[in-house]
N, C-alpha and C positions, 0 to 999 in steps of 0.2 A: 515371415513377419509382414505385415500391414504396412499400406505406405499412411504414411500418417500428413493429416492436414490440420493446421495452426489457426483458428480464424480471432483475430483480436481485431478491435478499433483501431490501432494503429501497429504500422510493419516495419519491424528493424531491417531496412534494407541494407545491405551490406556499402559498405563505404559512410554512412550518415551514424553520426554522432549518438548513436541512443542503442548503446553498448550497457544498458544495465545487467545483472544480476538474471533476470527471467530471460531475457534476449538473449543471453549465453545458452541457459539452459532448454532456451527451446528449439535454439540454430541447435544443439547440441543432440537434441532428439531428433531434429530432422535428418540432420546430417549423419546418422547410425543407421538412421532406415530408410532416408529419401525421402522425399515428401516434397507439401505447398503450404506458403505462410499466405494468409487473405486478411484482408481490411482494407480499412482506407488511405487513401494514398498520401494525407495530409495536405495535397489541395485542393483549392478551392477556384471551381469555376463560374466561367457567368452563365454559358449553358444550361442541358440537362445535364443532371447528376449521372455516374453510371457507367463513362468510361473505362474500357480496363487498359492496365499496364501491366507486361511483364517481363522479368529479368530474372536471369536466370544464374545460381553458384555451384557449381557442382551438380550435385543430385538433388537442388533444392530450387524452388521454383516460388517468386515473391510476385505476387500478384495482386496490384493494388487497384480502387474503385474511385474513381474524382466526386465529389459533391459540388452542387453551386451552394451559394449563400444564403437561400431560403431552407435547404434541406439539414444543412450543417447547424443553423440558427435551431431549428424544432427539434432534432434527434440529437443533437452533442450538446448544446448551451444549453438548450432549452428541457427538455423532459429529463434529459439524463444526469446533467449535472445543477437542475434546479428544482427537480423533482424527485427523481432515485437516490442521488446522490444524500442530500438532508436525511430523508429517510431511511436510509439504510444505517447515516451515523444520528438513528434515534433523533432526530432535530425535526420533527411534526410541525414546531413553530417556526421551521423555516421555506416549508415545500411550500412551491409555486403552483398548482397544481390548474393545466390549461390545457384546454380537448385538441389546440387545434398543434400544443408541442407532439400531444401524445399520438395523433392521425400523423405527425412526420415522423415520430419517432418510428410508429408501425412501417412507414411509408419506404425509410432509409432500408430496415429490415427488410422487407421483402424484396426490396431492391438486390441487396444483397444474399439474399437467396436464388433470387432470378439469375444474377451473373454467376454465382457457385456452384448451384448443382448442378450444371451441365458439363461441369469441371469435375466431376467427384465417379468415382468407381464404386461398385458396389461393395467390394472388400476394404475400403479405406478404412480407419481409425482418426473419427474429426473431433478435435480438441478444441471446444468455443471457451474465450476465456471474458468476463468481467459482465456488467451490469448493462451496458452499453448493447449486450445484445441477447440479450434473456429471452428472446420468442424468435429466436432463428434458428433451433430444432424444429418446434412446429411448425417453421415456414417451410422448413427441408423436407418434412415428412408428408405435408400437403403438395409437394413437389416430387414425390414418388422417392426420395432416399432413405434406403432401409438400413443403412451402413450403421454402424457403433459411433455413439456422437454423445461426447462427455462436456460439463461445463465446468467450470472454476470461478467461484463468486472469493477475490479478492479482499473485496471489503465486508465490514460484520454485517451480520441477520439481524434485525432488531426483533423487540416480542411481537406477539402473531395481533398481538390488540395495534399495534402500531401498524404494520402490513394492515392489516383489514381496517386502518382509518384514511387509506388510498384510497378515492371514487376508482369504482368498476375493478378493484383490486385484484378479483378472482382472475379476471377475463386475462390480465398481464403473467399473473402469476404462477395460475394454470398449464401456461406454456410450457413452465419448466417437466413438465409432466413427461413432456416428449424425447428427454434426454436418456441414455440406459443407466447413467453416473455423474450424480451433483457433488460435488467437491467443495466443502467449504475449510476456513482456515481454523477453527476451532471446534472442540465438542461442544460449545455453547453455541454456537453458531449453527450446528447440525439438531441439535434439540430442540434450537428455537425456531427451523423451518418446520422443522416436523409438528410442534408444536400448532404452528398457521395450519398446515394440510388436515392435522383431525379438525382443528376446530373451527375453520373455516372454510378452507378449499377444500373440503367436501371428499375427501380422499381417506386414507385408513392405514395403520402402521402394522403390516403384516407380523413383520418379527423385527429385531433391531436392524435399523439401515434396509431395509427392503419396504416399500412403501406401495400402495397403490392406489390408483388416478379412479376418480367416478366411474370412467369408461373401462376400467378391469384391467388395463395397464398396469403393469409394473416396471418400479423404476428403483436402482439404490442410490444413497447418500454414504459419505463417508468423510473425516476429515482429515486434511493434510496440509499440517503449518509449513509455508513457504518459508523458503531459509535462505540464502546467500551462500556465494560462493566462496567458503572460508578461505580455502588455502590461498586462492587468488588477493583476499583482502589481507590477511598475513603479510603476504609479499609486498604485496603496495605499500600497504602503512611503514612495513621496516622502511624504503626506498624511500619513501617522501621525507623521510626525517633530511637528509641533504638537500631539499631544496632549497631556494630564496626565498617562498614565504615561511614555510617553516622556520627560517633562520630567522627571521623580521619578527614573526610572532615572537621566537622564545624570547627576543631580544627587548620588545616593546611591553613584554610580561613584568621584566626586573625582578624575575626569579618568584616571582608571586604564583601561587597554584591555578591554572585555568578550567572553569567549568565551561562548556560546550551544548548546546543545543544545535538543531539542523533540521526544518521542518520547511516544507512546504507552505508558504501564508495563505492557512485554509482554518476554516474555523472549528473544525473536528481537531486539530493540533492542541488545544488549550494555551495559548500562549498567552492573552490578559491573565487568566489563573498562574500560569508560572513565572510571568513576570510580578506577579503580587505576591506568591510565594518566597522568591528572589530577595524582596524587598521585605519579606516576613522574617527572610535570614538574618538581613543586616541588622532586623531591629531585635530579633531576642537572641542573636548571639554578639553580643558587640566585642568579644573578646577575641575574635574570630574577623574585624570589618579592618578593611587592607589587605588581606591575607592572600584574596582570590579576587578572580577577574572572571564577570559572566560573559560569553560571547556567545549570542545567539546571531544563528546566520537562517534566514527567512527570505526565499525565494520570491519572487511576486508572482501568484499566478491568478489566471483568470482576472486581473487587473482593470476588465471593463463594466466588472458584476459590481453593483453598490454593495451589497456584503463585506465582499471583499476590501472595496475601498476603506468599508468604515471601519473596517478590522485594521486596515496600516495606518490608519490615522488612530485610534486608539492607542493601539500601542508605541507611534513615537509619541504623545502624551506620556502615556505610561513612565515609558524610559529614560523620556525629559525630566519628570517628577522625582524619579528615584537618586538617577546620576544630581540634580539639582540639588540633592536633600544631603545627600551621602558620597560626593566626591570627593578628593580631597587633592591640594593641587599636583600632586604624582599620579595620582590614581583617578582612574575611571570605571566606577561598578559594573556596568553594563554598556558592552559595545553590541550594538544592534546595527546588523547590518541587512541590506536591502539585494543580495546579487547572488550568482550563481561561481561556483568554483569550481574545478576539475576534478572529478569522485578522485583523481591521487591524490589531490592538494587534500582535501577531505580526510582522508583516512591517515595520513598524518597527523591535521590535527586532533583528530578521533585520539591518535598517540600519546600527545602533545598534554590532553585533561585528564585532570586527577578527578571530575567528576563529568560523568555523561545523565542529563537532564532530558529524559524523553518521556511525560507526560501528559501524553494527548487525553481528551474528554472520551474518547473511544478511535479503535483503529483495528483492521481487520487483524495484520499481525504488528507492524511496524518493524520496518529492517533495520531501520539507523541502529536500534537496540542492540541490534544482533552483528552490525557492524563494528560498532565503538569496542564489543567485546573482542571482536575477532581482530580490532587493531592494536590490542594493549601490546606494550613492553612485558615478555613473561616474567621479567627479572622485578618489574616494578609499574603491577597492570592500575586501570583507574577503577573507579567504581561506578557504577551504574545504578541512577535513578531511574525507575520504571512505575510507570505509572499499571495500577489495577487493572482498569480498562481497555488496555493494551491484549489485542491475541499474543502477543508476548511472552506477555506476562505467565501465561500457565506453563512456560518451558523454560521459565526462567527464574526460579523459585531464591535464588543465590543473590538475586538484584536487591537492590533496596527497594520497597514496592509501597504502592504511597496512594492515595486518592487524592488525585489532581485538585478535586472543589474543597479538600482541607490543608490551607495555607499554612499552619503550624506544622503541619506533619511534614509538607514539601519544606520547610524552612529550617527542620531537624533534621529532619534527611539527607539534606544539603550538607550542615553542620557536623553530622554522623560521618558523610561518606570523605570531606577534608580531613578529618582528624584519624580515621580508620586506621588502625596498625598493620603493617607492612604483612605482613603472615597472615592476619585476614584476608585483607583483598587478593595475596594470590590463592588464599583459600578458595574463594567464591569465586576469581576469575578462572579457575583452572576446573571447577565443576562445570560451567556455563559452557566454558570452549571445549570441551571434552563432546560434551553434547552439539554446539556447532559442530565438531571436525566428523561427525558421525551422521547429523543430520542435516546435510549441507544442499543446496540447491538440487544437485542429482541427483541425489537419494531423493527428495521431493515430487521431482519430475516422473521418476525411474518406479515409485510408488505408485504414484495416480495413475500412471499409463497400465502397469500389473492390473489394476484394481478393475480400469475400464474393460481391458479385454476381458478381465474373467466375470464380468460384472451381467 
């Protein structure tokens, strides 16, 4: 077996706090075969960018890259999450699109080429994962590595008319050419690249999933919904039920049903849409208004982007308007909160809702979905709103499933999934988790890797 190398934007170094769900499963792959995880090292210097650092766990070897501030500015704020980022969730009217992020975008990449491939064996198996680094095969192969080097685009493919409305779009996208195995999160996602490559990047669909580059390359595609690590969130969520805030919530509830959201404050979430949804409930179900308590919990990221700002200001308007219209002095419709909680705290109160609200405007898969399920009470699960647009969504056919931009729908929805009879909902939670406990992060992982070697 292949020693396998991990290269992501950023590196779960062992001891630091970013124990997600992927970072289990990819210490997890390391750790069967040995291997190195490569990216950035998360900080930021005044020098040049380029430094390495390494530490080492076992058979596994973390090897991080410093940026200064001009580099980090062009390649991560700048083209990658102001430019790819929009575009990829379909948002054309949001991309920033500037020559001199995209020359650092390239710039960071080959940087990171330069410091890896000297690092790299000719039988490795190198696993590049997300948007952030889309032409660092091509850089590695301009740099003499012949090795198996597979990518994972996390977030969704938009249609190939949006890709070809990037300036110089081929030149970026092309790259992907150089990979042996593109990995995306859905079959619509794999269609609609392929889709871009006949009709614009200049390449040809041999047979299903086999695809070839201008220059008579071949390369395949295949897709593989990321999943979460069920049994582990099982465990958590029963445990969290005993904690202090768990006890505070149930108690601040007053036995009222609680609806749940948990999104990242990004504008691909939909959250003006579902908080107008929310308030679409209150008003054409009023037989229904007391009953339930929304608590949306919205992280603040990227807090220095105007986007973003005007997105947290929107919506405490929003929420001022509604709770202002519709409170009543017990009750408070909607708690909007601004902070981060501990994924155990989390998954309790995942437990805790008789309704899960994850309706983003598009999302590559969206895990929270597949968490909330994986945290129900089997004796007495909640119900899950899921938005259409969602990579989710096509594995989760049991959800309530909704178009985010139709506020009637999301506001029945709502209305449907509080009143749901007991024997339904373990109906449809016991088909969903059936399929989690079968298609669970390692099964994910443990698939793409098959796929690339024999690829």
């Amino acid at each position: 077996m292949s020693r396998l190398v991990v290269v992501s934007n950023r590196v779960a170094i062992p001891g630091e706090n970013r124990a997600g769900g992927l970072a289990v499963a990819l210490q997890a792959a390391l750790g069967e075969r040995g291997g190195m995880w490569f990216g950035w090292s998360g900080r930021t210097v005044r020098g040049d960018s380029g430094e390495l650092h390494e530490q080492r766990d076992g058979d596994i070897r973390y090897v991080t890259v410093d940026l200064n501030r001009a580099d980090l500015d062009a390649y991560y704020n700048g083209f990658s999450n102001r430019t790819l980022w929009p575009l990829l969730h379909f948002r054309l009217d949001l991309v920033d699109y500037d020559r001199d992020t995209r020359l650092g975008y390239g710039r960071v990449n080959a940087m990171f080429a330069d410091r890896l491939a000297p690092l790299l064996r000719e039988d490795d198996t190198v696993w590049i994962h997300d948007y952030h680094l889309i032409p660092l095969a091509a850089l590695l192969r301009e740099r003499g590595i012949g090795c198996r080097i597979g990518f994972f685009l996390h977030v969704p493919v938009p249609s190939a008319d949006l890709m070809m409305a990037m300036p110089d779009h081929r030149r970026l996208f092309s790259t992907l050419y150089a990979y042996d195995l593109l990995g995306f999160q859905t079959r619509r996602d794999n269609d609609r690249f392929q889709s871009y490559v006949r009709l614009y990047g200049g390449g040809r669909i041999i047979e299903p999933d086999l695809l070839q580059a201008p220059d008579g390359r071949r390369f395949r595609t295949g897709n593989f919904p990321i999943s979460i690590d069920t049994a582990q969130i099982e465990r958590q969520a029963a445990a969290a039920m005993s904690k202090p805030a768990l006890r505070n919530l149930r108690t601040s509830l007053e036995r009222r049903m609680l609806a749940i959201g948990v999104d990242r404050l990004d504008y691909s979430k939909g959250l003006p849409e579902r908080f107008h949804g929310f308030e679409r409930y209150l008003q054409r179900h009023p037989d229904q208004k007391g009953s339930l308590t929304y608590l949306q919990i919205a992280p603040v990221s990227r807090g220095d982007v105007g986007e973003y700002q005007q997105l947290r200001n929107q919506l405490e308007q929003i929420a001022g308007h509604i709770n202002g219209a519709h409170a009543a002095p017990d009750w408070t419709p909607l708690r909007y909160v601004n902070r981060n909680f501990p994924h155990a705290t989390l998954t309790g109160f995942y437990r805790s809702a008789r309704v899960g609200l994850v309706t983003p405007l598009r999302d590559g898969m969206n895990l929270v979905a597949k968490e909330y399920v994986a945290s129900q009470d089997r004796e007495n699960p909640g119900v899950l709103v899921l938005s259409l647009l969602a990579g989710a969504a096509q594995e989760m056919p049991e959800a309530l499933q909704v178009n985010p931009h139709d506020l009637d729908g999301v506001a029945d929805a709502i209305a449907t999934a509080a009143t749901m009879p007991l024997d339904e909902r373990r109906e449809r939670w016991h088909a969903m988790m059936e399929r989690l406990r079968k298609r669970d992060i390692h099964a994910w992982r443990k698939n793409y890797l098959a796929a690339l070697e024999s690829a």
